[in-house]
C-alpha positions in Angstrom: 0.0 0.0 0.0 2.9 2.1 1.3 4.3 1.6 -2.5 1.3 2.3 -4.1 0.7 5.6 -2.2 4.5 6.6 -2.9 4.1 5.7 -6.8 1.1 7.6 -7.0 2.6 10.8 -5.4 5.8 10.3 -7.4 3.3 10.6 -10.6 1.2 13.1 -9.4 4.8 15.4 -8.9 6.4 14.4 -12.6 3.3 15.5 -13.8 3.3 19.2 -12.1 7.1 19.2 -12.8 6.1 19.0 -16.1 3.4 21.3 -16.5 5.5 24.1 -15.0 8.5 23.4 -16.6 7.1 23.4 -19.9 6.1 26.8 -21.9 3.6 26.4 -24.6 1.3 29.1 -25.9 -2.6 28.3 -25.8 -3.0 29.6 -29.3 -0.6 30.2 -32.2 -1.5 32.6 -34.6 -0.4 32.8 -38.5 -0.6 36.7 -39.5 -0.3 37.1 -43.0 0.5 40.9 -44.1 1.1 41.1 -48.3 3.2 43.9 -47.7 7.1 44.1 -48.1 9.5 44.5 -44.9 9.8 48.4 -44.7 6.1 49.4 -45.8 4.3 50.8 -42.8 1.2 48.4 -42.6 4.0 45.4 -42.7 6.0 47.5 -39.2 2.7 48.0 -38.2 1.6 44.4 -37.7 5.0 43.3 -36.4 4.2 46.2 -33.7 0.9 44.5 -33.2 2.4 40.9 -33.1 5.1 41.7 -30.1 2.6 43.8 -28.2 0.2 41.2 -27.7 2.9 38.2 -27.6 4.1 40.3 -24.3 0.4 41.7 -22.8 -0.2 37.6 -23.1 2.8 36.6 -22.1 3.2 33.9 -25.2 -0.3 32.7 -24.8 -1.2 34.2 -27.7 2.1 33.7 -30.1 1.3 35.5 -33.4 3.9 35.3 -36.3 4.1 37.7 -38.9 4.8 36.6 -42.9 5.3 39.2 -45.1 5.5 40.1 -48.7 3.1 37.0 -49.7 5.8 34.7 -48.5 3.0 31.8 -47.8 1.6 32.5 -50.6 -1.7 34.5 -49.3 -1.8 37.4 -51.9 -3.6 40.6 -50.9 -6.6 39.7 -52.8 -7.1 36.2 -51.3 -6.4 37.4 -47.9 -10.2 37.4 -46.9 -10.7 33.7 -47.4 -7.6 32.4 -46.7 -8.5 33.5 -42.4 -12.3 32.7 -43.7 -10.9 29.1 -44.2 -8.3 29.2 -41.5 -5.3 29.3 -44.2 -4.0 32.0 -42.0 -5.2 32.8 -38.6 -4.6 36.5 -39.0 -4.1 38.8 -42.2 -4.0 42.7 -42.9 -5.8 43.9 -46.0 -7.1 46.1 -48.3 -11.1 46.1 -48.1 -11.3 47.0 -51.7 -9.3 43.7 -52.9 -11.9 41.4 -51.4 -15.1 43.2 -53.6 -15.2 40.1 -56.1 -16.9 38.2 -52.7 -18.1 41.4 -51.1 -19.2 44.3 -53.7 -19.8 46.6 -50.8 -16.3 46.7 -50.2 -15.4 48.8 -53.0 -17.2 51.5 -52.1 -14.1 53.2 -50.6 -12.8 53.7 -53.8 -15.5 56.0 -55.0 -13.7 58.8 -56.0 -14.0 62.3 -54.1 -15.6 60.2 -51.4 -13.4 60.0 -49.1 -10.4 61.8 -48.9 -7.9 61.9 -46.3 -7.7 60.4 -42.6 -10.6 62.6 -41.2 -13.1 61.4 -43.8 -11.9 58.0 -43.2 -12.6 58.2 -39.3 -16.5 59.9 -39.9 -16.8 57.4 -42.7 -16.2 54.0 -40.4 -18.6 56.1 -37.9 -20.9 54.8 -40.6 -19.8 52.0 -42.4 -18.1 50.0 -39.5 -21.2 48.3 -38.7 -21.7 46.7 -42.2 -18.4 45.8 -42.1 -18.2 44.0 -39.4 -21.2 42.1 -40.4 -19.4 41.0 -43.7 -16.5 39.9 -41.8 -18.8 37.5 -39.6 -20.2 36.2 -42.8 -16.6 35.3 -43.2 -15.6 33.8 -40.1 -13.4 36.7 -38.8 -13.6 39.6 -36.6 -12.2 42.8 -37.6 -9.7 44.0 -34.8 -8.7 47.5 -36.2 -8.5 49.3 -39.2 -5.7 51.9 -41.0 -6.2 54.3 -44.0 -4.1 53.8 -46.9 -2.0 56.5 -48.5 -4.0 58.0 -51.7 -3.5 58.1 -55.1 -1.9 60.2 -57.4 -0.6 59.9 -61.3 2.7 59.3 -62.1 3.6 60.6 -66.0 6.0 61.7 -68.7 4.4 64.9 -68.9 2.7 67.5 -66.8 -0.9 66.3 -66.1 -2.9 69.3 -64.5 -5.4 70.2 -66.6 -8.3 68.0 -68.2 -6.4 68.9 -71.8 -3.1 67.2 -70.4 -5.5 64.2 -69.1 -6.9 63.8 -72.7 -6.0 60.7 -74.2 -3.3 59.5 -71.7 -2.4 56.1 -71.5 -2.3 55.3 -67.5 -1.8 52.1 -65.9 -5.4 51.8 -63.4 -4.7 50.0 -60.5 -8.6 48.9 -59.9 -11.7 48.9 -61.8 -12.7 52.2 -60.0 -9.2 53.9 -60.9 -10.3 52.8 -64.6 -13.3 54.0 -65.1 -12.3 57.4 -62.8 -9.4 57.7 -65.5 -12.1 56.9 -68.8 -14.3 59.6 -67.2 -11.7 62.4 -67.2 -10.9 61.3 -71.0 -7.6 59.6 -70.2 -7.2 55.7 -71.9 -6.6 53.9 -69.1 -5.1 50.3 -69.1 -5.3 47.4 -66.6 -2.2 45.9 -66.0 -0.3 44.1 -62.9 2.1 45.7 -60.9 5.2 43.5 -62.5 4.7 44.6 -65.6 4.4 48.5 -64.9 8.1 49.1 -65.1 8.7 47.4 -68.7 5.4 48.8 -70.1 6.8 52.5 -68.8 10.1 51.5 -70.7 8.8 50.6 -73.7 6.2 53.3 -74.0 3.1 51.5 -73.7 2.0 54.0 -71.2 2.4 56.8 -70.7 1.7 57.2 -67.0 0.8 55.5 -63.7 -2.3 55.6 -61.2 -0.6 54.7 -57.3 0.3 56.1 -54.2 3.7 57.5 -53.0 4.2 54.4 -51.0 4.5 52.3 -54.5 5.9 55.3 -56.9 8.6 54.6 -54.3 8.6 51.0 -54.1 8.9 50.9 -57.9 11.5 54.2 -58.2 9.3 55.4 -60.7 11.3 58.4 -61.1 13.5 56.6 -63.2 10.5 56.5 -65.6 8.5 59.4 -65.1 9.0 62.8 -64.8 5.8 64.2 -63.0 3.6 63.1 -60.0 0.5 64.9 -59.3 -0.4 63.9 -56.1 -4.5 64.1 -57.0 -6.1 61.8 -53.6 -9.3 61.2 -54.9 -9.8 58.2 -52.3 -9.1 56.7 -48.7 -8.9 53.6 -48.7 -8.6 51.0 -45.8 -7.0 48.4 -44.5 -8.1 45.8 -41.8 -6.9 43.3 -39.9 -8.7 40.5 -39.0 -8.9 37.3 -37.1 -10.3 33.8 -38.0 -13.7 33.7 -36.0 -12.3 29.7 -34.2 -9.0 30.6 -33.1 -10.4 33.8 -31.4 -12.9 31.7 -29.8 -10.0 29.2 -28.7 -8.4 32.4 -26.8 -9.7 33.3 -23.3 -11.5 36.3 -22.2 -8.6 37.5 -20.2 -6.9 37.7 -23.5 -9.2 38.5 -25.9 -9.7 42.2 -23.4 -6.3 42.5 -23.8 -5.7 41.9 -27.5 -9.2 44.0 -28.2 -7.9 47.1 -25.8 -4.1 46.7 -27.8 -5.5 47.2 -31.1 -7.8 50.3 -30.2 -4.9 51.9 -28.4 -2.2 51.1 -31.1 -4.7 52.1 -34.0 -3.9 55.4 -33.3 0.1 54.9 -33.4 -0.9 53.0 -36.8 -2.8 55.7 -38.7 -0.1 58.4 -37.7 2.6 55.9 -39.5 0.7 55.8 -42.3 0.0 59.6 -42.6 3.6 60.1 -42.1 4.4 57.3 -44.8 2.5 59.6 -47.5 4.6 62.8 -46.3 7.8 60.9 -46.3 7.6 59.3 -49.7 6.4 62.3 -51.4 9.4 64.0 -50.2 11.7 61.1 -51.2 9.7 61.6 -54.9 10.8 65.0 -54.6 14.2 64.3 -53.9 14.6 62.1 -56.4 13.9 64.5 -59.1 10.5 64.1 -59.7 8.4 67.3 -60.5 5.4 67.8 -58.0 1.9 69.5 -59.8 -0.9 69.8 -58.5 -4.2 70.1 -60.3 -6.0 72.9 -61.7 -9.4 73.9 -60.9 -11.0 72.6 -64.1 -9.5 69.6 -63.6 -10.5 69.1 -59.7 -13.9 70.2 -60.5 -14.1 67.1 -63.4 -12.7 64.8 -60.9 -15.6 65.7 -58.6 -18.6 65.3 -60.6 -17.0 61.9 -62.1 -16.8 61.0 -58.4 -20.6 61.7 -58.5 -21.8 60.0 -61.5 -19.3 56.7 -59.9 -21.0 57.3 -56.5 -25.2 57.0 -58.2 -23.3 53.7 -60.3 -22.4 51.8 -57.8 -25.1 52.3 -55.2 -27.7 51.1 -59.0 -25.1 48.2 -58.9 -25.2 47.5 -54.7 -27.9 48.9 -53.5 -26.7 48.5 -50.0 -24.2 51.3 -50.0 -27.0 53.6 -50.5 -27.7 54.4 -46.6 -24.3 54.5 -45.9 -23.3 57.4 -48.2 -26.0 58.8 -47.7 -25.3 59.1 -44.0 -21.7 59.5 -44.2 -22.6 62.6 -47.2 -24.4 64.3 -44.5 -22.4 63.7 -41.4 -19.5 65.5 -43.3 -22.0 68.0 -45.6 -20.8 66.7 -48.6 
């Protein structure tokens, strides 16, 4: 008996030897960001990662891939944490309209512009959103605004004339019929193939934000930027609906309270990621215009006749500019 006692004891004490000696982290977390290394939303979710690896002290062990590098593009990033692919991903709302249509209606041009229309707009549009990404099995933790477009080119473009007939690389179907509107010829074309078609004179310009003109050096191809911002777009990211259910509600308050504090922190880097690559632009000999009147005020009621479009097309963006119109007496 005396043995059987001591055996049992000598089990039960491996076992809490074990359990304390070992570290293991309830949940492990895939976070897929399509960006590259230095681009702010790809330092932003590494900021996000360490923040709650620490608040959870490695409960919740999140690992950031970046650039694609498991092969979760920005446009599939929606149903890869839908289907558990990744746990985690960052992306742009707009990418995922082919499942969601609604979603494009941030690049409605002369919609939203800048970080303090984005903030009224979510006021809005949050809701909806968040109901999408239950549909999809995810929760949306926090969103960030993306720097805005301009048009890179050969030539001056400031003026509807100069935008007559100019061959510019779109970069969405909004950006394409935007460019039609204003009488440019726009063509669709991916990223990789920018450079060569710039080279070889198939366009003549390029529709994309300072973040990529610098990405790409584009002033090694073009002469001109006009910085134009005629949308906000944003990014989100989200978590897979079953591993956030697997974490504890210790941890979930902690990792909900992180990313509404750190949002903040993220929206400043990306304002200060448009500043700092339009100065780099600069710098590297690029000419900065800016529109003339006469060409704003065709960029504004091409916005409009895109805006009654789309809500003919989804019917359910309706309310939502209409609210968001009023809240900021557009």
């Amino acid at each position: 008996m005396f043995r059987t006692m001591l055996a049992r004891s000598l089990a039960a004490a491996s076992f809490l030897a074990l359990t304390a000696g070992v570290s293991l982290a309830e949940t492990k977390i895939d976070f897929s960001s399509p960006w590259p290394e230095n681009n702010f939303s790809a330092i932003s979710a590494r900021k996000f990662a360490d923040a709650v690896n620490e608040a959870t002290a490695g409960d919740v062990a999140i690992t950031v891939h970046q650039a694609s590098e498991i092969g979760v593009t920005g446009s599939g990033s929606m149903s890869a944490v839908e289907d558990g692919v990744v746990q985690m991903a960052s992306y742009l709302l707009f990418l995922q309209a082919g499942e969601e249509p609604l979603l494009a209606i941030d690049t409605l041009p002369f919609l939203i512009r800048g970080q303090e229309e984005v903030k009224a707009f979510l006021e809005v549009a949050a809701p909806a959103y968040e109901k999408i990404a239950e549909r999809h099995n995810q929760k949306i933790l926090y969103y960030v605004p993306w720097p805005s477009p301009g048009v890179y080119s050969r030539k001056e473009i400031t003026s509807v004339e100069d935008m007559k007939g100019a061959r510019i690389r779109a970069f969405n179907p909004a950006s394409f019929q935007f460019l039609s509107l204003m009488g440019a010829a726009p063509l669709e074309m991916p990223w990789g193939d920018v450079a060569s078609a710039l080279a070889a004179g198939t366009i003549d310009g390029v529709a994309t934000s300072t973040s990529s003109g610098v990405d790409g050096k584009l002033w090694d191809l073009t002469t001109h930027f006009s910085p134009m911002k005629w949308s906000t777009s944003t990014d989100v990211v989200a978590i897979n609906l079953d591993t956030w259910n697997e974490i504890s509600p210790e941890n979930q308050a902690k990792i909900e309270a992180l990313a509404a504090e750190m949002q903040a922190e993220f929206w400043a880097l990306s304002a200060a990621e448009d500043d700092t690559k339009g100065a780099i632009l600069a710098e590297n000999g690029l000419k900065i215009t800016e529109a003339n009147e006469g060409l704003l005020k065709l960029m504004a009621e091409s916005g409009r006749t895109m805006w009654d479009e789309f809500v003919a097309r989804v019917p359910e963006a309706g309310p939502i500019i209409e609210a968001y119109t009023a809240k900021v007496g557009k």
